[in-house]
C-alpha atoms as an extended CHARMM CRD file, in Angstrom:
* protein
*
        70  EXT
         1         1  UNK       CA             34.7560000000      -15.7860000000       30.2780000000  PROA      1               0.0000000000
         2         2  UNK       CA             33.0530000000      -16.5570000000       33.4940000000  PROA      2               0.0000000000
         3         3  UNK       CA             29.6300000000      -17.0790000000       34.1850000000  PROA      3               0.0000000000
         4         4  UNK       CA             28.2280000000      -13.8100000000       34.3500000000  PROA      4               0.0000000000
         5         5  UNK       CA             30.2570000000      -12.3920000000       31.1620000000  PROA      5               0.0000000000
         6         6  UNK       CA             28.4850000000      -15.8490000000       29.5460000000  PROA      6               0.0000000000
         7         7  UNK       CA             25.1650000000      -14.4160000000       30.8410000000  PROA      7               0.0000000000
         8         8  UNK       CA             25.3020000000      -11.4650000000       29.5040000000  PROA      8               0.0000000000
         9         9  UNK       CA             26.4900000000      -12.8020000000       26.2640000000  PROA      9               0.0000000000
        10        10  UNK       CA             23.4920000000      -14.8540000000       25.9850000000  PROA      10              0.0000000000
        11        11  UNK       CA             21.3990000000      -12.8520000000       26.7800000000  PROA      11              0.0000000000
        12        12  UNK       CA             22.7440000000       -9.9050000000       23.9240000000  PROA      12              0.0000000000
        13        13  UNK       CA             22.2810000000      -12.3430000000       21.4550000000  PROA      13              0.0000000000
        14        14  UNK       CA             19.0230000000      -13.5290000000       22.5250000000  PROA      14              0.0000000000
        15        15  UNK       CA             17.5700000000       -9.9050000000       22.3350000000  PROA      15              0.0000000000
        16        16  UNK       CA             19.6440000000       -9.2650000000       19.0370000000  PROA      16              0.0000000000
        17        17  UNK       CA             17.9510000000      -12.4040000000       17.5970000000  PROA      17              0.0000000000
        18        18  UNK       CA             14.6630000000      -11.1100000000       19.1070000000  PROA      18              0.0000000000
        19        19  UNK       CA             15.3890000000       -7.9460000000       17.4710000000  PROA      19              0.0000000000
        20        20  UNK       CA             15.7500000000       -9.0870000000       14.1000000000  PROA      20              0.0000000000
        21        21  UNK       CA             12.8150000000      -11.0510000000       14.3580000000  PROA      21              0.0000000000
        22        22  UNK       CA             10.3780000000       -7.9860000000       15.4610000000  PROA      22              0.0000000000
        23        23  UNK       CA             12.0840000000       -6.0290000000       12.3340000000  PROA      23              0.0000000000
        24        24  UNK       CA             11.2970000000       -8.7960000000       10.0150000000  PROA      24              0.0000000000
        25        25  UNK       CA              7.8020000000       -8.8640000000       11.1080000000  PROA      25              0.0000000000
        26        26  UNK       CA              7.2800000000       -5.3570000000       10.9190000000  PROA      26              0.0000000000
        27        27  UNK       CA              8.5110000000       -5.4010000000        7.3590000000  PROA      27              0.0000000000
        28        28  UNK       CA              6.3520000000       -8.3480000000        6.0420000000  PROA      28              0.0000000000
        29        29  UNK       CA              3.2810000000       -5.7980000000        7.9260000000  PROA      29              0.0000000000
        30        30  UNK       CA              5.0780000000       -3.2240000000        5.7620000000  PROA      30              0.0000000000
        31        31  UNK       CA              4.8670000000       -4.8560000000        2.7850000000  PROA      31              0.0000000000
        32        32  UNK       CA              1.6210000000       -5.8240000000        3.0500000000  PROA      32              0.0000000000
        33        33  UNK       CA             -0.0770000000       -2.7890000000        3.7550000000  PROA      33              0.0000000000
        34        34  UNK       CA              2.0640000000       -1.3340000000        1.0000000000  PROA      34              0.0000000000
        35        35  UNK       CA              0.6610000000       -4.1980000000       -1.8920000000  PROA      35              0.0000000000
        36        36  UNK       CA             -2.8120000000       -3.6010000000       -0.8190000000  PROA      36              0.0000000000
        37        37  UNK       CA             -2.5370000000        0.3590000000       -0.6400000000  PROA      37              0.0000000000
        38        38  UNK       CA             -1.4850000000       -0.1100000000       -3.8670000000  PROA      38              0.0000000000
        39        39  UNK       CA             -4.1610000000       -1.9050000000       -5.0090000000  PROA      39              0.0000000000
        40        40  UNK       CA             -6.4400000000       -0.0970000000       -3.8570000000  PROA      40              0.0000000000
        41        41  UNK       CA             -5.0290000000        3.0650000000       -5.8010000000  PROA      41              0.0000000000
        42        42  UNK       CA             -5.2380000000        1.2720000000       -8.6290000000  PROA      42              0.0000000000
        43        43  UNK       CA             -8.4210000000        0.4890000000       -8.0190000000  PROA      43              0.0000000000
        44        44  UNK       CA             -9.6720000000        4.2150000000       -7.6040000000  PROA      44              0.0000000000
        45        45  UNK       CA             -7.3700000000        5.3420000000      -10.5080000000  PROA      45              0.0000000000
        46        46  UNK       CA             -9.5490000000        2.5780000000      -12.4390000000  PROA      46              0.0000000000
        47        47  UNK       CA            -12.6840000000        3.9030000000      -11.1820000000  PROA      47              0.0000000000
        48        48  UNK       CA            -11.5190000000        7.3320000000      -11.9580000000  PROA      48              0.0000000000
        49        49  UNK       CA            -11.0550000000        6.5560000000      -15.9220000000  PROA      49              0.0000000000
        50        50  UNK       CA            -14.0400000000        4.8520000000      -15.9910000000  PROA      50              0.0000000000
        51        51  UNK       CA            -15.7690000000        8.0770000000      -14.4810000000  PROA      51              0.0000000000
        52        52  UNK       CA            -13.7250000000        9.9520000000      -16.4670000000  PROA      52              0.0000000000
        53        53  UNK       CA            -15.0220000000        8.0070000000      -20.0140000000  PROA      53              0.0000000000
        54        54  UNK       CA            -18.9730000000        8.5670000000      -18.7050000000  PROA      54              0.0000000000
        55        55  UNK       CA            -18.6380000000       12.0460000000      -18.2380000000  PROA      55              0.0000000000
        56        56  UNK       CA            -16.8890000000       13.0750000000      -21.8140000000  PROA      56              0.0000000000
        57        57  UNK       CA            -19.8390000000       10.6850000000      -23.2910000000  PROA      57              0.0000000000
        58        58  UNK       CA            -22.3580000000       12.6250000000      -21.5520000000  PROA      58              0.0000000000
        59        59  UNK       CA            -20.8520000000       15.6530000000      -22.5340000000  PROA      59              0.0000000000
        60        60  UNK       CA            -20.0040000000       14.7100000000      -26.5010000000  PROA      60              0.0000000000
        61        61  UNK       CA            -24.2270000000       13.8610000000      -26.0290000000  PROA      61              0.0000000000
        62        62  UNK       CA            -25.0640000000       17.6110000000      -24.6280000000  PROA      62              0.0000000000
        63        63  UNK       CA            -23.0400000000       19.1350000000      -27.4740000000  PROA      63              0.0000000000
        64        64  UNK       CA            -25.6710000000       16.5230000000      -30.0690000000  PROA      64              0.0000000000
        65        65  UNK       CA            -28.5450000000       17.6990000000      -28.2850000000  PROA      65              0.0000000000
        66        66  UNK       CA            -27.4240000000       21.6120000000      -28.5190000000  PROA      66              0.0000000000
        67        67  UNK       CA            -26.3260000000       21.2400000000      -32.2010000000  PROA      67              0.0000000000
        68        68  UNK       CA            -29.6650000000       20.1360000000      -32.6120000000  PROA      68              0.0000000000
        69        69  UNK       CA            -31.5210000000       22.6390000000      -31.2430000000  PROA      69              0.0000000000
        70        70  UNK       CA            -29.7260000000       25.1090000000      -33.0210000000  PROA      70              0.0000000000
């Protein structure tokens, strides 16, 4: 090889390495957003239960207050 065949070599593997490195990174961001996207839907889905569990106990105390009254 002579010294510009080296050069360009070098500098192939320098932006391969460089490469690899921005792809890593942008899969660690990846990941990341992904475990706290999913906690937050978790979060929501919790809130949605609990919402959920409020509204059939309001309802179940509508259907008292009817039977009741009739």
């Amino acid at each position: 090889m002579n010294g510009r065949e080296i050069e360009s070599h070098y500098k192939l593997e320098t932006g391969f390495a460089e490469e690899q490195q921005l792809n890593r990174q942008r899969h660690e961001e990846s990941q990341q957003l992904h475990k706290e996207l999913l906690k937050e839907s978790r979060s929501q889905n919790i809130d949605i239960d609990y919402l959920r569990s409020q509204v059939a106990k309001h309802d179940m105390e509508i259907h008292r207050f009817k039977a009741t009254v009739n």
